[in-house]
N, C-alpha and C positions, 0 to 999 in steps of 0.2 A: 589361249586363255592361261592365264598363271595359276597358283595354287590354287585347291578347294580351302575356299575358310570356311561356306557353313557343313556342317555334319548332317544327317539323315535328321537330328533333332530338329535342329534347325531349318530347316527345308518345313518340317512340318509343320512347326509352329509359323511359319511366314504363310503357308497355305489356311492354315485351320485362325489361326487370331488378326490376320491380314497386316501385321506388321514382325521383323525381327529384329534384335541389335547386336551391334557387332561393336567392340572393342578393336581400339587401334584402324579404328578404317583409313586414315593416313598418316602417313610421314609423320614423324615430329620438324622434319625441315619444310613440309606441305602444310603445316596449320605455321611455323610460325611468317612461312610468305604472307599467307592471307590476313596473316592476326597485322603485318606490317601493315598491306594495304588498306586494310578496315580500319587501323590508327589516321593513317594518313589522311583517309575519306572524310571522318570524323575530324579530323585538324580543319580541313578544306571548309566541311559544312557551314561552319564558323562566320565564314565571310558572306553568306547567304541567307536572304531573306524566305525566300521560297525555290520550290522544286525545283533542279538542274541538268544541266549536262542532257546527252541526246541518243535516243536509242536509234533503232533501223526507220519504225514508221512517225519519229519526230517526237515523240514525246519524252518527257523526264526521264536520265537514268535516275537522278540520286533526290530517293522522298524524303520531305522533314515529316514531324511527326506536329501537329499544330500544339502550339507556343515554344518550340524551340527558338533560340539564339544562341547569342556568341556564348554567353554566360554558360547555359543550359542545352549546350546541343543535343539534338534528338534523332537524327537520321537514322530511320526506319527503315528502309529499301534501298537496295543497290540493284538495280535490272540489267542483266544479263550480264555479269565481271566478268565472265571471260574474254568478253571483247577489248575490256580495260582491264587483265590484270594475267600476264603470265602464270602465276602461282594458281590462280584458279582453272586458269586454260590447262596447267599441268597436271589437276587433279579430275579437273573431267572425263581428259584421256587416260593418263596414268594412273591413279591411286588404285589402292587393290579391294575397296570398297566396289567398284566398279565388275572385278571378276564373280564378284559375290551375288552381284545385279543378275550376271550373265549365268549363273549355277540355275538361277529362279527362273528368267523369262527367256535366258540364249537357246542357241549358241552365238545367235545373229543379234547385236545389241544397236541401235542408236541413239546417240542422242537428242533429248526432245529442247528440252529450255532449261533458266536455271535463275537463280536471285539468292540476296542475300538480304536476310530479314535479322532486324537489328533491335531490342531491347532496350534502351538505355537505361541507366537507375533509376526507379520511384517514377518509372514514365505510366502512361495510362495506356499504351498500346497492348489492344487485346484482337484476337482472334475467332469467328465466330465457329461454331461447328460445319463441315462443308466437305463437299466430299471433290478432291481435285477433279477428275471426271469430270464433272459437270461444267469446268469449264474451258475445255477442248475436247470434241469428241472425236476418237478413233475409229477404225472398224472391229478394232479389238481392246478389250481393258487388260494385255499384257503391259502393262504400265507401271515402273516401280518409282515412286518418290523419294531421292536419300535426304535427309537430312541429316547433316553432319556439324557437332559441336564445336563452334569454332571459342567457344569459352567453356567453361564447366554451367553445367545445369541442374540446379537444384530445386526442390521441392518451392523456396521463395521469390526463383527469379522467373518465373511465369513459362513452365518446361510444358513443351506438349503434350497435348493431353486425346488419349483413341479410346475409342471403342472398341473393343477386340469382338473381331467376326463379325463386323458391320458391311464388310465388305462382300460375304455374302449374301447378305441380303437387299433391299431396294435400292434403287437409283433417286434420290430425293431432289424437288421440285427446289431449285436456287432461284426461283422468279415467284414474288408475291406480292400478289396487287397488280399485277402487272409491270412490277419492276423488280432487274435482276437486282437480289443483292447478296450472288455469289454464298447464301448460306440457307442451311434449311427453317423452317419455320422455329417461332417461339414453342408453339406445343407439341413440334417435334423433339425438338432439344428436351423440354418436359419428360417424355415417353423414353427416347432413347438413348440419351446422353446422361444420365443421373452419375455414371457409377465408371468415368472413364477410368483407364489406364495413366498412371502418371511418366514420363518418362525422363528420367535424369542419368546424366551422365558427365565424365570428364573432357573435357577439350580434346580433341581429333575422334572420341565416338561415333555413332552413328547409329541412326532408324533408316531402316528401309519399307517401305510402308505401299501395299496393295490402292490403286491409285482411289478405288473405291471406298477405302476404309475412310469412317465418318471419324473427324480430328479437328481440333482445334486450339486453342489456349488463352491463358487468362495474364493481366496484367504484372508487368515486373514489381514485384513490392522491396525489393531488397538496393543494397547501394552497391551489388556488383549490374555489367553487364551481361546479356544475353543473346550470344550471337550466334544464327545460324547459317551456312552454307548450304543450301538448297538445291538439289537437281532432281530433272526427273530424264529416266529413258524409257525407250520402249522398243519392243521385240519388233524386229528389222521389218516382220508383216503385218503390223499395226500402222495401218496408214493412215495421216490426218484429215479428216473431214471438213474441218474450216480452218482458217488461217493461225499461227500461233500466236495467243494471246501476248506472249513473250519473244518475241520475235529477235532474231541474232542471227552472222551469219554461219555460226556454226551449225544451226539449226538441220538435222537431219545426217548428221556425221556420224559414219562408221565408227563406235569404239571400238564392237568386239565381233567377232567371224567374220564371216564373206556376205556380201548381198547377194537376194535371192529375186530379187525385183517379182516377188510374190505379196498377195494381200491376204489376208484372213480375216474373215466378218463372222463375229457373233451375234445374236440377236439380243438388242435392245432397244428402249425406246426412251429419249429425252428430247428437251426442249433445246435450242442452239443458245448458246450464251450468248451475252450483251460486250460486244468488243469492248476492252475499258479505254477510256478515252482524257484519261488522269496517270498520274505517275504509279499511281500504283491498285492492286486490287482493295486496299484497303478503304479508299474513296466510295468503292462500290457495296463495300459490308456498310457504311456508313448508312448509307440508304435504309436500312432494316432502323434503324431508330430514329434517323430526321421525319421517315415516311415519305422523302422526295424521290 
């Protein structure tokens, strides 16, 4: 493992508020690989009508966000870049945000899956409250989610938004009505989201975030973008229970220690999710207001 970056503060506050941030979590030559390809993808979009390209189990890598075009492009989701994009693959395994992963949940680190969630100016893409967890379940919630600023994030361009110490508390029901829609109820949100955490920060920052902690965000209103690079790992004895909603085939790679081909189960108890069967999970939040 390389340097310690967080401190004893730090460790605590990831324990007690279920997320920490960290300055400088990659390169300045590791955001501007990615900031290239995310241009390029965004060039690409252009020439498409609807959702493309191809992940492991067939479906879209790269989501538009509905009314995009050539004029207006919108691309919202990139699923799983490390299979299409060296700089990303370099920072999954290499960036020193990752040693930071392993000070929390190592020494034994793998990785889980990964996307890149995209903002565009004055777009209407928003994000419901939801707690990752809920949709892949392990035998353990050593589970950290990074998100890292692959632009600056400000208070107007629609920056994540936590709940501090949500994580420990309940497991909330992502299925209403009888249909998943990947986020918690409206009168939960009411009860327990009123008063989140806002999080902003400069291009190559980053949140590392307890997989439990209840999060979400609201639409971009500004004329910059907003773009995240997104990973999650988990501790080498956090084994998955059903199939990866994000499927890749790095999926399950050693970044950091030795494997222990050990498991560890906690008790809990949830519902299995709804494999999404769209390009992206945002189809699935949709559900919460069409009511389909």
């Amino acid at each position: 493992m390389g340097e310690f970056l967080l401190g004893d503060i730090e460790i605590q506050q990831f324990w007690t508020d279920g997320f920490v941030c960290l300055e400088n979590a990659i390169s300045k030559e590791q955001l501007g690989g990615v900031r290239d390809d995310v241009d390029a993808w965004l060039e690409e979009s252009k020439s498409h009508t609807e959702p493309y390209g191809e992940i492991l189990d067939g479906r879209a890598r790269f989501d538009l966000q509905p009314g995009h075009s050539a004029e207006s492009p919108a691309l919202r989701r990139v699923t799983s870049p490390v299979e299409v994009s060296n700089a990303c693959l370099d920072i999954m395994r290499t960036a020193s945000v990752v040693d930071a992963v392993a000070q929390l949940i190592g020494p034994n680190v793998e990785f889980n899956n990964c996307k890149i969630n995209a903002k565009q100016p004055d777009s209407g893409t928003k994000v419901d409250f939801h707690q990752d967890f809920l949709y892949q379940p392990h035998s353990n919630d050593d589970i950290i989610t990074v998100l890292i600023n692959i632009d600056d994030v400000t208070l107007d361009n629609g920056p994540l938004q936590i709940i501090p110490g949500s994580h420990r508390g309940p497991i909330f029901e992502h299925w209403q009505d009888g249909v998943f829609t990947g986020a918690i109820s409206g009168e939960e949100m009411e009860e327990y989201c009123t008063e989140p955490a806002l999080i902003t920060g400069p291009a190559g920052s980053a949140c590392l975030m307890h997989t439990r902690t209840l999060h979400g965000s609201g639409p971009n209103l500004s004329s910059s973008p907003r773009t995240l690079f997104i990973l999650e790992y988990r501790s080498e004895d956090s084994k998955p229970l059903d199939r990866n909603h994000i499927p890749s085939r790095m999926s399950g790679e050693l970044v950091r220690g030795v494997a222990t081909s050990r498991v560890r189960c906690s008790e809990y108890a949830m519902t299995f999710p709804e494999y999404p069967t769209t390009a992206s999970f945002f189809d699935q939040q949709a559900k919460a207001s069409t009511g389909i």
